[in-house]
C-alpha positions, 0 to 999 in steps of 0.5 A: 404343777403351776402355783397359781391354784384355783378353788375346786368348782362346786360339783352341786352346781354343774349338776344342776347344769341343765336346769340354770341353763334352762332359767338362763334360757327364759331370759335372753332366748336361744341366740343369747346362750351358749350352752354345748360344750364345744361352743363353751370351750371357746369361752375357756380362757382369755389371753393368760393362754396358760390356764383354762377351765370350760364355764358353766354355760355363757349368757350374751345380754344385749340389753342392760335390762337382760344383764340386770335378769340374768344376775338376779336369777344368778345370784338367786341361784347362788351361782358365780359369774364372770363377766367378759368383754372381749377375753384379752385380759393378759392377767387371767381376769376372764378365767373361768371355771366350771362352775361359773356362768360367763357373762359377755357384753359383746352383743352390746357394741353400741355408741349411744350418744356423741355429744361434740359440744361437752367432748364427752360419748356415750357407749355400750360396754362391748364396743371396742376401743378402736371404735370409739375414735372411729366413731367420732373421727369425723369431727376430728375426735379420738378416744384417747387411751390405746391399748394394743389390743385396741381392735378387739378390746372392749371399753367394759374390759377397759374400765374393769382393768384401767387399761392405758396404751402408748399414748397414757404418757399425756393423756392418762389411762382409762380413769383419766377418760371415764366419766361415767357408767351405768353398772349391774350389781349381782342382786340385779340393782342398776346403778348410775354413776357419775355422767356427762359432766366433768366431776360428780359430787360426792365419793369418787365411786367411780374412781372406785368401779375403775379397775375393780377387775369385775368384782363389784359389778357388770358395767353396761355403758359408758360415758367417756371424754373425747378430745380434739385431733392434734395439728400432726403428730411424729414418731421418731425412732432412736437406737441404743448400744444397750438398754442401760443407755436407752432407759437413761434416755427416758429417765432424762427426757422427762426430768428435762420437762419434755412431755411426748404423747408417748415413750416406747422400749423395745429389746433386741430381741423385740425388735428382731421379731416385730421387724421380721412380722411388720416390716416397719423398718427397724434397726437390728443392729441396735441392743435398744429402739426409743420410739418417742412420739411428739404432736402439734403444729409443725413448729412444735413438733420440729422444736421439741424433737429437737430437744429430744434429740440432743437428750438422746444424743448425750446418752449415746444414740447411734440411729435416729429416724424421723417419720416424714410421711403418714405411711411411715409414721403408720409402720412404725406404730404396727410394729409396736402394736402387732409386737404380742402377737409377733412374739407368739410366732416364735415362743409362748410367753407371760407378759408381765406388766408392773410399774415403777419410777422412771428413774429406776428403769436402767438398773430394773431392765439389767435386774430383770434380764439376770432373773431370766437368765437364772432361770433360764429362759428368754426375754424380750422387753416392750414396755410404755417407757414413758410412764414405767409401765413394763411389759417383759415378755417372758419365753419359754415352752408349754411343751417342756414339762417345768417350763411353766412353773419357771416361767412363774416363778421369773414373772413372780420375782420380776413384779416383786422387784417393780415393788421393791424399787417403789413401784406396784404390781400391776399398770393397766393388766389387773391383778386377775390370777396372776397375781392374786397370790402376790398382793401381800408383797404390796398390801399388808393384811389390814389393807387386804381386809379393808378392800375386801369390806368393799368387795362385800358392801357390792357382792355379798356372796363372792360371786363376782368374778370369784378366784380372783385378786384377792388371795384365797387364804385369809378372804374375810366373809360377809 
């Protein structure tokens, strides 16, 4: 049996399935709630495909006015919520469970402002992130963090889990971005926090709603920082005998005082997959592939590539290959960013995702491959180097009874490692699930009670996505 448990659902509140439905029903009308069960079954999980449990029901708001409704009735009715924008948490963030009403922003997907003069947006919490650069591409702007699930994920997800992406190397994650929401809290208050300007008074109460996994509210807009085009941007791809070799490359190129817009790491086994799915013209005879983007004028990128490569080159890279073209530079970043789901071709996986210093990135790749190995299993590596946010994709097969469990137990020890070695357990996924029962291998019980009186200042009643980030034992009360 997995060691990840969830508490059991309170049977009293799925027998009042019916009544909640219809109190749910009065506010956001039939086309806002989904009620049958099959129609609920495709709110069952998100992207932690391994757990899934059918919600009570799920609400589709469109306004902030009808979240506002929905959570006061709830909370009246001492029902838990979980809020969900597009379900690609890869840390179990949106997981149900059968006694919980599910709250999806996807009705809300529009900009409502693009002020070009201050470089700031305003947007609904269901927009996806890829919309928000299209939407101000026209004056030669973009949204900066990219997350690869960018054309589904939605900027409400994003804040709830401080998302990054490729490019968080320069331009920082989504609290780097946010200058504002408009949030719902569970007794229906609304809040406005922060705004178009580029730092509020005060607390950083922001700072605070910022990867806060849902646990103090429902964010139903936004105000975010767009930026400038660069002049061009290129990637270039470099090829190692080893990932020792490749993960010393990165550690130097920064302690040389290069910043690239964005360091990439891909394994052999990696690479073999997004070739065969993308056709991006990888090297498979490499144990290791660097793709390091640079941007600018012309001049800027030719000179700082060149210095990237004479690093690269001194720690022994045997292939290197610089995008000439659009389209070139175009396949290249599709096999990165279809690498999730080329990797589902061929195997499940948990896609683990802890952070630590550059520095420490070789010996953490070669201890990370002897943890799967012990536990027999695959690996595949594909991280954000730059910023040593990894991503180790561990394989194994649902099928095979205790596969899971290994699989568990491998992802526990890896995250385990990324905190020894100075680092903490989570980058841009959230805590979710996942690692909720590993928060005492970073936080000690003081720490875990001190966020836990936050937690309880916006959400009294653990009704706010429940059963998640904080482990079950040991949770204070109000």
């Amino acid at each position: 049996m997995s060691f990840i448990a969830m508490p059991k659902p309170d049977a009293a509140i799925i027998a009042r399935r019916a009544e909640i439905a219809e109190g749910l029903r009065a506010i956001v009308g039939d086309q806002g709630l989904i009620v049958s069960e099959d129609e609920r079954r495709a709110y069952e999980t998100d992207a932690l495909t391994a757990y899934s449990a059918i919600p009570l029901a799920v609400v589709l708001p469109a306004t902030t006015e009808e979240v506002c409704a929905v959570l006061k009735y709830l909370n009246e009715e001492r029902v838990p919520v979980i809020a969900r924008g597009a379900g690609t948490s890869l840390a179990g963030g949106a997981l149900p469970s059968e006694d919980a009403v599910v709250l999806g922003v996807s009705r809300m997907s529009a900009v409502l402002d693009m002020n070009f003069a201050d470089r700031v947006a305003t947007v609904q919490a269901g927009i996806t992130n890829i919309a928000i650069s299209q939407a101000v591409a026209h004056e030669r702007f973009f949204y900066a963090p990219d997350p690869s699930s960018q054309l589904a994920c939605t900027i409400g997800g994003n804040i709830a889990m401080n998302s990054g992406g490729a490019h968080c190397l320069k331009y920082g994650v989504t609290t780097n971005n946010l200058l504002g929401v408009k949030m719902v809290l569970m007794d229906g208050t609304i809040v406005d926090i922060g705004g178009e300007h580029l730092d509020a008074g005060s607390y950083d109460l922001l700072g605070l709603i910022c990867g806060s996994e849902g646990q103090f509210g429902v964010v139903t807009e936004a105000t975010v920082r767009i930026l400038r085009q660069a002049e061009g941007a290129r990637p270039v791809l470099f090829g190692f005998d080893s990932a020792e070799d490749a993960g010393a490359c990165v550690a130097d190129i920064l302690a040389q005082g290069i910043i690239p817009v964005a360091i990439e790491y891909m394994d052999k086994p990696a690479i073999k997959v997004c070739e065969a799915f993308a056709h991006a013209g990888y090297p498979l005879d490499v144990e290791a592939l660097l793709i390091v983007e640079v941007e600018g004028s012309d001049d800027e990128i030719d000179a700082m590539i060149a210095r990237i490569v004479e690093v690269a080159e001194k720690h022994g890279s045997r292939y290197q290959r610089v995008a000439r073209t659009e389209a070139e530079s175009l396949a290249i970043w599709k096999g990165r960013k279809q690498a999730f789901g080329a990797m589902g071709r061929i195997a499940d996986y948990m896609c683990m995702d802890g952070t630590i210093p550059t520095s420490r990135l070789p010996e953490v790749l070669t201890k990370i491959t002897e943890i799967c190995t012990r536990h027999g299993l695959g690996i595949a590596n594909i991280f954000h180097a730059g910023d040593g946010n990894l991503h180790p994709l561990i394989l194994y097969d649902i099928n095979k009874p205790g596969e899971l469990e290994k699989a568990e137990q491998a992802g526990a020890e890896v995250l385990k490692l990324c905190v020894e070695v100075g680092g903490c357990l989570t980058g841009e996924h959230g805590v979710g699930v996942e690692k909720r029962d590993l928060m005492l291998d970073q936080f000690n019980e003081t720490d875990l009670h001190q966020q836990q009186r936050l937690k309880l200042v916006f959400d009294p009643n653990w009704l706010l996505n429940p059963a998640k980030v904080f482990p079950l034992e040991g949770r204070l009360a109000s």
